[in-house]
MMTF fields as JSON, N, C-alpha, C and O atoms, coordinates in Angstrom:
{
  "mmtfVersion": "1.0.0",
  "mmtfProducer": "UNKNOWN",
  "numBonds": 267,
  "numAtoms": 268,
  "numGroups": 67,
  "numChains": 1,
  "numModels": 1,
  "chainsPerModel": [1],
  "groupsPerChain": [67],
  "chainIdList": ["A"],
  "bondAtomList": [4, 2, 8, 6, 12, 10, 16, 14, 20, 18, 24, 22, 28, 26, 32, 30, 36, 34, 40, 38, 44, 42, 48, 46, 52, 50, 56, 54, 60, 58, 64, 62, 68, 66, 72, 70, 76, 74, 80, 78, 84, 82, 88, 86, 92, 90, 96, 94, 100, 98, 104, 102, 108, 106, 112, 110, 116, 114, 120, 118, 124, 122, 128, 126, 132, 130, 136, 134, 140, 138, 144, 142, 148, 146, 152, 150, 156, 154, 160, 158, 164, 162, 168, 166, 172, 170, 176, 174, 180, 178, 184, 182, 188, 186, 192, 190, 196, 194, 200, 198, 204, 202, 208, 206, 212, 210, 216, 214, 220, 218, 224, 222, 228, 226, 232, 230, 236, 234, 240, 238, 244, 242, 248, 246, 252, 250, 256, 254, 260, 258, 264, 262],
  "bondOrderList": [1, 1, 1, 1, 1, 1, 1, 1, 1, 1, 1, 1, 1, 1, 1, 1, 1, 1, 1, 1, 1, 1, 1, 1, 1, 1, 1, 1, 1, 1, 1, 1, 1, 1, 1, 1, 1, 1, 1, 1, 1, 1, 1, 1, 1, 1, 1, 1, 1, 1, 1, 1, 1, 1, 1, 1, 1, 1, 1, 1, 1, 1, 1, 1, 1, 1],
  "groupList": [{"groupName": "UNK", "atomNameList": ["N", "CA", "C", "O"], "elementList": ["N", "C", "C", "O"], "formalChargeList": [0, 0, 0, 0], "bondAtomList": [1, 0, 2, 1, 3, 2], "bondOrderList": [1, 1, 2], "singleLetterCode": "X", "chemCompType": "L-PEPTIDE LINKING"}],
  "groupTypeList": [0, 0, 0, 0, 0, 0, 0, 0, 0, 0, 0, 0, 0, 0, 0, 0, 0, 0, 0, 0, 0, 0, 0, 0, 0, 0, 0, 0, 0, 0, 0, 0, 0, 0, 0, 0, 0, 0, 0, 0, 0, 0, 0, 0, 0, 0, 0, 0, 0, 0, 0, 0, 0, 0, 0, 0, 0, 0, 0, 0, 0, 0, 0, 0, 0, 0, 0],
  "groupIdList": [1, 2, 3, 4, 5, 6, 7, 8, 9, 10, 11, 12, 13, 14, 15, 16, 17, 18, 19, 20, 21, 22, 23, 24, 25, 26, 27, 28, 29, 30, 31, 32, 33, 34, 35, 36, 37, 38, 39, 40, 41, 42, 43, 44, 45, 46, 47, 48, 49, 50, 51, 52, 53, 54, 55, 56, 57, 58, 59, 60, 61, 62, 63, 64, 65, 66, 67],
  "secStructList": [7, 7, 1, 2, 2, 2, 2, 2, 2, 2, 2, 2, 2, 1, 2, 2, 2, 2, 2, 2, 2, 2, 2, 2, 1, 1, 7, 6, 6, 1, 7, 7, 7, 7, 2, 2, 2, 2, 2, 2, 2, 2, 2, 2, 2, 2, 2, 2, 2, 2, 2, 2, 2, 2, 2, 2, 2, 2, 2, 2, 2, 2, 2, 2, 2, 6, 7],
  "xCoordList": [2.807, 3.565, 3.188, 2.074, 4.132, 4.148, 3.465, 2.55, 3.854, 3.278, 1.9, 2.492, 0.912, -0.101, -0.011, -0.221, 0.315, 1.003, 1.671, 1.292, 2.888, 3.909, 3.246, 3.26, 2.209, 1.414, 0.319, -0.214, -0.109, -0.903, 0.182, -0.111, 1.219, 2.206, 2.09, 1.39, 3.074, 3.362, 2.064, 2.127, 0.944, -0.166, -0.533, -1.19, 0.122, -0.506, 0.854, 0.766, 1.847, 2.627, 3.087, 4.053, 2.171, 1.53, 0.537, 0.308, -0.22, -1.279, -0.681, -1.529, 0.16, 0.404, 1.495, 1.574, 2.093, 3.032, 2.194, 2.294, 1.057, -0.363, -0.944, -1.401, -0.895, -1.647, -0.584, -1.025, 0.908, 1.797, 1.846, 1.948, 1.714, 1.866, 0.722, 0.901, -0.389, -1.341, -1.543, -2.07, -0.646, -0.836, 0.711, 0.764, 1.733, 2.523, 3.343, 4.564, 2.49, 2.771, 4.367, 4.651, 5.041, 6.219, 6.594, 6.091, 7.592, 7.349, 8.794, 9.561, 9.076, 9.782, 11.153, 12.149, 11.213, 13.132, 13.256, 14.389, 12.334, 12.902, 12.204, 12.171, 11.907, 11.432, 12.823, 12.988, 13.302, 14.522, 14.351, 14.896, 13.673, 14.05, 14.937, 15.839, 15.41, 16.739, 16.366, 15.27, 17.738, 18.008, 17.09, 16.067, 16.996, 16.252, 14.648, 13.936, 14.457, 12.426, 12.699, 12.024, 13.725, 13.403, 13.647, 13.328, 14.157, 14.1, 12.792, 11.966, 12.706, 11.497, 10.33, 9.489, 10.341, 8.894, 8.826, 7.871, 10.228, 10.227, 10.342, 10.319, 10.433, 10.034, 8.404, 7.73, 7.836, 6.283, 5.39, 4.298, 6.51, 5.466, 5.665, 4.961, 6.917, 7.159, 6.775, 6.724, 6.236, 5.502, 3.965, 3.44, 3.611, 2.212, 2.131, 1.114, 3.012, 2.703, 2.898, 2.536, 3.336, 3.817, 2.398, 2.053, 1.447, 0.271, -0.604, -1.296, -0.708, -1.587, -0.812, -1.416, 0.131, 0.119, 0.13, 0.16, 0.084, -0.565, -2.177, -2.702, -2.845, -4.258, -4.536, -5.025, -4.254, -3.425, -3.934, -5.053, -2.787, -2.385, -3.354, -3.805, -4.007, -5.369, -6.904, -7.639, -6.917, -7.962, -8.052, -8.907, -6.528, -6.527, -7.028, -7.773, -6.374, -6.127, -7.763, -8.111, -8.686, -10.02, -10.766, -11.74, -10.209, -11.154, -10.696, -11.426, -9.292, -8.883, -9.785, -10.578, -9.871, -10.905, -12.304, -12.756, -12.581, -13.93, -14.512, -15.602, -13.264, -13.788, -14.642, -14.928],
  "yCoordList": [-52.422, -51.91, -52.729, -53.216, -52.813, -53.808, -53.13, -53.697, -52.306, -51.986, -50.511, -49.738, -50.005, -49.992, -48.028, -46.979, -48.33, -46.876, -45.861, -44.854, -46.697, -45.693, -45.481, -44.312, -46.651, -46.546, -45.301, -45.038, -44.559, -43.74, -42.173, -41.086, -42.488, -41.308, -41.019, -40.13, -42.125, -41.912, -41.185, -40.232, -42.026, -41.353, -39.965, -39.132, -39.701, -37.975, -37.109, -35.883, -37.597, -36.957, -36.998, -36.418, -37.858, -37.923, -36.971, -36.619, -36.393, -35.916, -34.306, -33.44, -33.976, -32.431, -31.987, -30.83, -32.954, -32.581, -32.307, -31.275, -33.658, -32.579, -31.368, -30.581, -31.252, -29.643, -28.864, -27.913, -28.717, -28.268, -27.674, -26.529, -29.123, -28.336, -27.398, -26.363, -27.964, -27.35, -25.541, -24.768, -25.342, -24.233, -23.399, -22.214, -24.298, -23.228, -23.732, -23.59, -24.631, -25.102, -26.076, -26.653, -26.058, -26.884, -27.724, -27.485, -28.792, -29.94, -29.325, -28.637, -29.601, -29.194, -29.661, -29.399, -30.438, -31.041, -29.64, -29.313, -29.017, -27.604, -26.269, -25.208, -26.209, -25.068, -24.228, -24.67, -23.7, -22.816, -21.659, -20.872, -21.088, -20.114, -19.624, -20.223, -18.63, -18.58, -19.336, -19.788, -19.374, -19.996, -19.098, -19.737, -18.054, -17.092, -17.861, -18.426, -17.681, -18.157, -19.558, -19.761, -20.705, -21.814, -21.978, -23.012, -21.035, -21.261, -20.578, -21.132, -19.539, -19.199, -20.234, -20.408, -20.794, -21.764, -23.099, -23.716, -23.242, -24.106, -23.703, -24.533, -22.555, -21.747, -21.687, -22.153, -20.934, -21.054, -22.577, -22.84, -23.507, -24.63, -25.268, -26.262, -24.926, -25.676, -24.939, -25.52, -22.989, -22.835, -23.742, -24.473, -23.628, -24.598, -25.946, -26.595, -26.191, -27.791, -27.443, -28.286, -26.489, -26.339, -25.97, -26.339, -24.845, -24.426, -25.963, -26.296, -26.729, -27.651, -29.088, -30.157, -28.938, -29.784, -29.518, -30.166, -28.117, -27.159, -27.236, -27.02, -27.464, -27.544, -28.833, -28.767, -29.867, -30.987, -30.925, -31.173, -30.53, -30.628, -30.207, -30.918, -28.846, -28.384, -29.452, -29.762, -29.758, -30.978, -32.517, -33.4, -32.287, -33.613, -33.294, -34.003, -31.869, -31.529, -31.197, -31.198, -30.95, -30.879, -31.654, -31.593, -32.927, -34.152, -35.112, -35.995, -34.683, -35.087, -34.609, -35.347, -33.196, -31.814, -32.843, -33.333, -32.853, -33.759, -35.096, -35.661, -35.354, -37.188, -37.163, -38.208],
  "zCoordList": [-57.867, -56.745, -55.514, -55.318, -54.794, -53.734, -52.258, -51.66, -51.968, -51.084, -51.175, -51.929, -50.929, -51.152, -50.719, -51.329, -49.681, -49.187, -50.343, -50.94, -50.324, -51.601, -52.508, -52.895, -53.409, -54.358, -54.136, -55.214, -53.168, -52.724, -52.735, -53.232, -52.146, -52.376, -54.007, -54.493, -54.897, -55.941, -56.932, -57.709, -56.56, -57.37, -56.754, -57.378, -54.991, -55.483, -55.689, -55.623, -55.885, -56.623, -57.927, -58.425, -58.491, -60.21, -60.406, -61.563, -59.302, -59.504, -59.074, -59.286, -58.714, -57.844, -59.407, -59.819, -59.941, -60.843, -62.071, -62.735, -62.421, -63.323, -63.073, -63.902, -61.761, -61.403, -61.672, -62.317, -61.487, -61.659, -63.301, -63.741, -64.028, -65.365, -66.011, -66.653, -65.709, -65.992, -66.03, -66.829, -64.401, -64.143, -64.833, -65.161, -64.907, -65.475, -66.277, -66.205, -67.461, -68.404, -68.642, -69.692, -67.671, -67.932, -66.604, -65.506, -66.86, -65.994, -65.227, -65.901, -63.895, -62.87, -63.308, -62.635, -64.572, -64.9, -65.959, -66.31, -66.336, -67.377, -66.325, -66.949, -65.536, -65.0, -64.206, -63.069, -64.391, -64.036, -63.714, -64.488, -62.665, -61.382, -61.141, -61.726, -60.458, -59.935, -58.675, -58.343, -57.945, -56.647, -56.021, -55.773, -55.696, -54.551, -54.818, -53.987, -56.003, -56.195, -55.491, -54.482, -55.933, -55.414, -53.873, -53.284, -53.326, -51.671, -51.198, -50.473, -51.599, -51.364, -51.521, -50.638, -52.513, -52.488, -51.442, -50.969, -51.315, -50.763, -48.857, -47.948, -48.759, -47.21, -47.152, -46.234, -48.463, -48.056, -47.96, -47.458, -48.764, -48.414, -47.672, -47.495, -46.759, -45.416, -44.488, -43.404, -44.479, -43.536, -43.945, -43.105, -44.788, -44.842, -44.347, -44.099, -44.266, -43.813, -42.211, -41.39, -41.877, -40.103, -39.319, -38.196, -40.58, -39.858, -40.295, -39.333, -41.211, -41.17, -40.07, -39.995, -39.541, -38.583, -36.796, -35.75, -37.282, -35.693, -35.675, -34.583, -36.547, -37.09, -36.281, -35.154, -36.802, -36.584, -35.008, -34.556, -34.362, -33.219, -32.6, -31.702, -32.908, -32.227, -32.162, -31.224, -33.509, -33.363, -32.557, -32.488, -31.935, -31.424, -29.98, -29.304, -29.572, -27.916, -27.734, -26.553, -28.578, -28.537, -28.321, -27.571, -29.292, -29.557, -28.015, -27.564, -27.353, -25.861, -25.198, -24.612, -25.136, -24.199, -23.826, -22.791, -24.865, -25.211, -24.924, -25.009, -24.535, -23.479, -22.408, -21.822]
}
């Protein structure tokens, strides 16, 4: 792979889709939900990424505080 970055994506989304099966035994092209479960998961993990980039945001305005 050419660039070094994507190669770092791709391997942790080689690695989240192993934890994936592990935990519920089938790979995300046969896992069939209804529509309601799949919005839902996909609301809680976009509130998660909102509090870890408010986290984020707090550690920076600190590490500013702190000059």
């Amino acid at each position: 792979m050419r660039d070094p970055i994507i190669k770092r994506v791709v391997d942790k989304i080689e690695g989240r889709s192993a934890v994936g099966f592990k935990k519920y035994g089938v790979t995300l092209k046969d896992d069939v939900p209804d529509l309601k479960t799949w919005v839902s998961h996909i609301q809680e993990e976009l509130m998660d990424a909102v509090n870890y980039l408010e986290k984020l945001q707090y550690e920076m305005e600190e590490a500013d505080d702190n000059k």
